[in-house]
N, C-alpha and C positions, 0 to 999 in steps of 0.2 A: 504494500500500500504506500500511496508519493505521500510526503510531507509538501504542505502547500506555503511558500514562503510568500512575503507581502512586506514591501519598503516601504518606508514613508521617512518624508525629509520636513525640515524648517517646522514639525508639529513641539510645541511643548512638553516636556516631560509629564504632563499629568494625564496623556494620552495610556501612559503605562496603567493605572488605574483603571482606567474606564476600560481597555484593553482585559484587563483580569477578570473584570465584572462582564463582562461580554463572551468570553472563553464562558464561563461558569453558567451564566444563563443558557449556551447553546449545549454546556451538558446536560444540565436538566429538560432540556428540549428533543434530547437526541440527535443533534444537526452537528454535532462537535465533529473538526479533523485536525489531527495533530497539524499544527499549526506551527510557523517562527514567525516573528516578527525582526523588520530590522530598524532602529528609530534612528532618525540622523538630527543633529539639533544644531540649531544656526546663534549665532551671537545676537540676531534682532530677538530673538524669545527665550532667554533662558533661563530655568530654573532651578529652584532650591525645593528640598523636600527632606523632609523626615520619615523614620520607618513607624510601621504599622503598629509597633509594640513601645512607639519613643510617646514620651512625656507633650505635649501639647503644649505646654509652656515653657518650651525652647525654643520657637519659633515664636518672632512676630509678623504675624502676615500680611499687616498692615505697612508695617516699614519694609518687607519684601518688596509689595506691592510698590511704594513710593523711590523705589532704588530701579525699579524698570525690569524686576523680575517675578517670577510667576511660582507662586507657594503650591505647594500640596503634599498631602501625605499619602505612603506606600495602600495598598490593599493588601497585594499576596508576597509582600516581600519581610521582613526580619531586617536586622543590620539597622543602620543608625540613620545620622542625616549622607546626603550627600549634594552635589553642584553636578546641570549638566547644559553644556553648553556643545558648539562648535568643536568639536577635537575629541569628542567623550561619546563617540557610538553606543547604544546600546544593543542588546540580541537578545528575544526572548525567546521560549520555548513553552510549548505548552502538550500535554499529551496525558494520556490516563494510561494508570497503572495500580491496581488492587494495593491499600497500605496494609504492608503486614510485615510484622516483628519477627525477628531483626531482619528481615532480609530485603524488604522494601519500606522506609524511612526517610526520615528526613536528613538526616547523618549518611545514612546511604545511596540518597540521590544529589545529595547536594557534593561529597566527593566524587561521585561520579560523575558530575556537569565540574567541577576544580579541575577533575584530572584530565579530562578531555581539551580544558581550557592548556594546562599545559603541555599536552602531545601535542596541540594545533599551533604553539608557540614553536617548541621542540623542533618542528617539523622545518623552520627555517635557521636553528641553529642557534634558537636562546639557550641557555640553561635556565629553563624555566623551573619552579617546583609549586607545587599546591602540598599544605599542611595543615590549612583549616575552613573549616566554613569561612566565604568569603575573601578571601586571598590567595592570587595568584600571583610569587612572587620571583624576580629575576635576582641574584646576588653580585653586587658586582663590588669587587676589593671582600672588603671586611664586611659591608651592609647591606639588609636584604634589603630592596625597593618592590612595592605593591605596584605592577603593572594592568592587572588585572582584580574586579572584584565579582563576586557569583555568589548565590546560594539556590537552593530549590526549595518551594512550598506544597503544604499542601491544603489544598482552599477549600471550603464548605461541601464537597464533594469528597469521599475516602478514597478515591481512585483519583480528584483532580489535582495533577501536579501541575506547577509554574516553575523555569526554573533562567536565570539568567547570567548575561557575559556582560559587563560593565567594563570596555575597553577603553583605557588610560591612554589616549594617542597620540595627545595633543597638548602642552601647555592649559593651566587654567589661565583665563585672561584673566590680568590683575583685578581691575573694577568689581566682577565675580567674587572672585578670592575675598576681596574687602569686603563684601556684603553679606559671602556667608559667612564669615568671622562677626560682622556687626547684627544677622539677624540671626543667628544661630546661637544657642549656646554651644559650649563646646567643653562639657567634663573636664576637667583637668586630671580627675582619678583614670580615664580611658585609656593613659600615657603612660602609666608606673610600669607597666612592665614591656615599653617599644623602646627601641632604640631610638626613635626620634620622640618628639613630644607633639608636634601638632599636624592637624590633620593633611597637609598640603607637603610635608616637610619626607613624610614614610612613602610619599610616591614615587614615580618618575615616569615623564612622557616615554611609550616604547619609541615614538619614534625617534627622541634621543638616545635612547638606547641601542638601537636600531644603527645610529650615524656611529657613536661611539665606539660599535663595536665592529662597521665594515658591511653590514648584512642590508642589501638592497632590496625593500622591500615598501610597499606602498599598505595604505589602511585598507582597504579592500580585498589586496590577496589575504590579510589576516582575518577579517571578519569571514570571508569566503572557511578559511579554513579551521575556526572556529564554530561554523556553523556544520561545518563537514562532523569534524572529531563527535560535538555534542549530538546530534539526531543520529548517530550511529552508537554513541553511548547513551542514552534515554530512552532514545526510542524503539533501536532496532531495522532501522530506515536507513535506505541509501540514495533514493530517488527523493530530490525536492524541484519542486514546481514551480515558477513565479507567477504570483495572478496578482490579484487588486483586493480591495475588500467590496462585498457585494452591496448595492446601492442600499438595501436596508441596515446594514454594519454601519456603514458608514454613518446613517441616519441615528444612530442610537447611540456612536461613541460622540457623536455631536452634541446629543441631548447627556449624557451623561461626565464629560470632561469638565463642565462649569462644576459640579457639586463635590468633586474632589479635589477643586481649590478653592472651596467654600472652607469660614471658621467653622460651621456646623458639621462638616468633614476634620478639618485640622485639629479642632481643640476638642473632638470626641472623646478622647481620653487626655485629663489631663488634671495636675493637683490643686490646680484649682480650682476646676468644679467639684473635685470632690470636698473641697472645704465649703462651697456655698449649698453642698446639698446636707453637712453635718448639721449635727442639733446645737442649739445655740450650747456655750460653755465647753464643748470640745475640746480635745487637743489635739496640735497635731505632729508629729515625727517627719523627720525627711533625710532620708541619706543615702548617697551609692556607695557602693562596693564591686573592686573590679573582682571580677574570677576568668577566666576565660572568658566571656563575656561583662559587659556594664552593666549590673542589675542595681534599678533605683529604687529603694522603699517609700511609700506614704500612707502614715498609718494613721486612721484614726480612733482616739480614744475616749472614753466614756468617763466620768467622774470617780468610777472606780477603778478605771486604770486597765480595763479590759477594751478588745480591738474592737469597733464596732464596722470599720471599712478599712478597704483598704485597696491601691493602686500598685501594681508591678509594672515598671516598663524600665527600656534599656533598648539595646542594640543587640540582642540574643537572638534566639529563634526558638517557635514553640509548636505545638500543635496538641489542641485544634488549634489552630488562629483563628482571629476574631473575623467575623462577616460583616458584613454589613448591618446586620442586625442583633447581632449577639456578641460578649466580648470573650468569648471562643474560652483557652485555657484560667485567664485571668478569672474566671466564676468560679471558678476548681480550687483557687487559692484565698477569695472571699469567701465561700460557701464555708471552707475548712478552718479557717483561721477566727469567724467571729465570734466573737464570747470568750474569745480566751484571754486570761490575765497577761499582759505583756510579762511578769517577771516568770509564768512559769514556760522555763527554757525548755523542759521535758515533753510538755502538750502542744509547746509550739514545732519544735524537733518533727513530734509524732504526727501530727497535722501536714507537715510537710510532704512525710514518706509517703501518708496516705497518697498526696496527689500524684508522685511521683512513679507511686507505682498501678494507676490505673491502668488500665490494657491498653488506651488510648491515648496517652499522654507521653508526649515525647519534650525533652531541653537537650537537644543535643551543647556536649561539653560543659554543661552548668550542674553540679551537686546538689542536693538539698542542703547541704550544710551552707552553700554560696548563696541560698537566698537566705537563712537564717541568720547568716551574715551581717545582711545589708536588712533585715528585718529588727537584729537588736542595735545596729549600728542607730539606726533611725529615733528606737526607744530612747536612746540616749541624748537626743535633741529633740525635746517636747519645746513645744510653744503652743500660744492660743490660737485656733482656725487664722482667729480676725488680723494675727498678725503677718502670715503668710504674702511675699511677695515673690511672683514671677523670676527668676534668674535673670532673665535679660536685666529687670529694673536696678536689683542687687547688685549686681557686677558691671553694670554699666554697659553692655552689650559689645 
């Protein structure tokens, strides 16, 4: 069976959104076909965006909006904020495959879309290596450089994977750069354990990489051969097709691109609504912890000292993810944790495992003990709901 591929140039990155949401609708429909996408994105539109599992108030998408770029948050993606302009291809993938323990995951398809990322590098003579969700890395001297970034989801369907190539080609243009330092927060704790510390600093364009090292080669032959490696490791497919998207595709990701650069999309999950939905007199905790991944606590507490809510988000990867209508794993970790006394470490521990070890529930690389972490980390900074301010405001952005 062909894989049917479909380009598109100069769209905004919050086309990737409404793209997930449009995959998923056509599996519930039965009209689904493994599918790639290719997005090319131009310097007159470009955007900034946060993952589906980040905090809401790291972004302001208001001062986005007034810097001449275009906010939005992930649907089927994990992983943190990121910039996507001119020079910054992406490649999706989309295709069904039954989830089941261990052998079809999120851990297991997302190394398998890294490692494909780096045979397709490989193949013109990088020393490429993938070693984690999200990272495909070239070493060059003593430091490794992020050329590449990927992971794979699995969306409101147990067979619907999404899974992606986030190809580094190009220079961020400075003005970019500036804006998502200014409308972004940017953890400081994300860094303790990189060799570099900020987020622009652990990359490097391939295609400098590319001059540096002698190896002639243009963005196209590599997206070509990244898209070869991955539909051969995903799918199973060696025949892809080029078409268009069908006049009614196209009608619905039109209708649907505006509401995933809505605040009602962006700040869905975020700590400060969950302070205006607490009971007056509240308190409230807040703190990350890096593990493998950035896992941010916010907890809210009762007059006697026990959790009555609570937000997880970060730069991790989960499953279920959240849908559009539901907040997918994150009720697995509210449901289990309310009522309980922040000091006893024991019931909070054993709440954890619960979740951890449902049949369903997958963190790849994250411990229970890495959210208990960032769960008593949190306890240890109580304040009132009402004094809670956004990071941007705090740090000054």
């Amino acid at each position: 069976m062909s894989v049917r591929r479909i380009d598109l140039f100069g769209v905004p990155n919050s086309y990737w959104s409404a793209i997930d949401n449009l995959m998923a609708r056509q599996m519930y429909e039965g009209t689904f076909r493994n599918t790639v996408v290719v997005l090319r994105f131009s310097e007159e539109r470009p955007s900034l965006s946060i993952g589906i599992n980040d905090d809401g108030d790291r972004i302001d998408p208001r001062r986005v909006r007034e810097r001449g770029h275009i906010p939005f948050r992930h649907l089927c993606c994990g992983g943190g904020a990121g910039a996507f302009t001119a020079g910054l291809p992406l490649i999706l993938y989309y295709y069904r495959r039954p989830y089941r323990k261990p052998d079809v995951t999120l851990l297991s398809q997302s190394d398998l879309n890294g490692q494909a990322n780096a045979a397709a590098l490989r193949r013109f003579g990088f020393t490429a290596e993938y070693r984690a969700i999200g990272d495909t890395e070239i070493l060059i001297g003593e430091t490794r450089y992020k050329v590449m970034a990927s992971y794979a989801g699995n969306y409101a369907l147990p067979d619907y994977w999404s899974a992606c190539s986030s190809l580094i080609w190009g220079p961020l243009p400075p003005y970019t750069a500036r804006v998502y330092g200014e409308c972004i927060y940017h953890y400081p704790e994300k860094f303790e354990d990189k060799e570099t510390k900020t987020p622009q600093a652990r990359m490097k364009p391939l295609k400098e990489v590319a001059e540096q090292q002698g190896i002639a080669i243009d963005c196209e032959e590599v997206i070509e051969a990244v898209i070869e490696e991955n539909v051969r490791a995903l799918m199973g497919e060696d025949v892809i097709v080029r078409e268009a998207w069908a006049p009614e595709e196209e009608e619905e990701l039109a209708r649907t691109v505006p509401f995933f650069e809505s605040e009602t999309w962006i700040k869905r999950l975020s700590t400060k609504q969950l302070c205006a939905m607490a009971p007056a007199g509240s308190r409230l905790g807040v703190a990350v912890y890096k593990a493998r991944k950035l896992i941010k606590a916010s907890l809210i507490l009762n007059e006697r000292g026990e959790i009555q809510d609570c937000l997880l988000t970060g730069d991790f990867y989960w499953r279920p993810q959240p849908t559009l209508f539901s907040p997918g794993a994150l009720q697995y970790f509210r449901d289990a944790l309310r009522g309980l006394p922040l000091g006893d470490e024991e019931a909070i521990r054993a709440a954890l495992e619960s979740v951890f070890s449902r049949p369903d529930f997958e963190m790849p690389l994250i411990r229970p003990e890495d959210v208990f972490q960032a769960i008593r980390r949190a306890g240890e900074r109580l304040l009132p709901v009402e004094a809670y301010e956004e990071p941007l405001r705090t740090h000054g952005g």
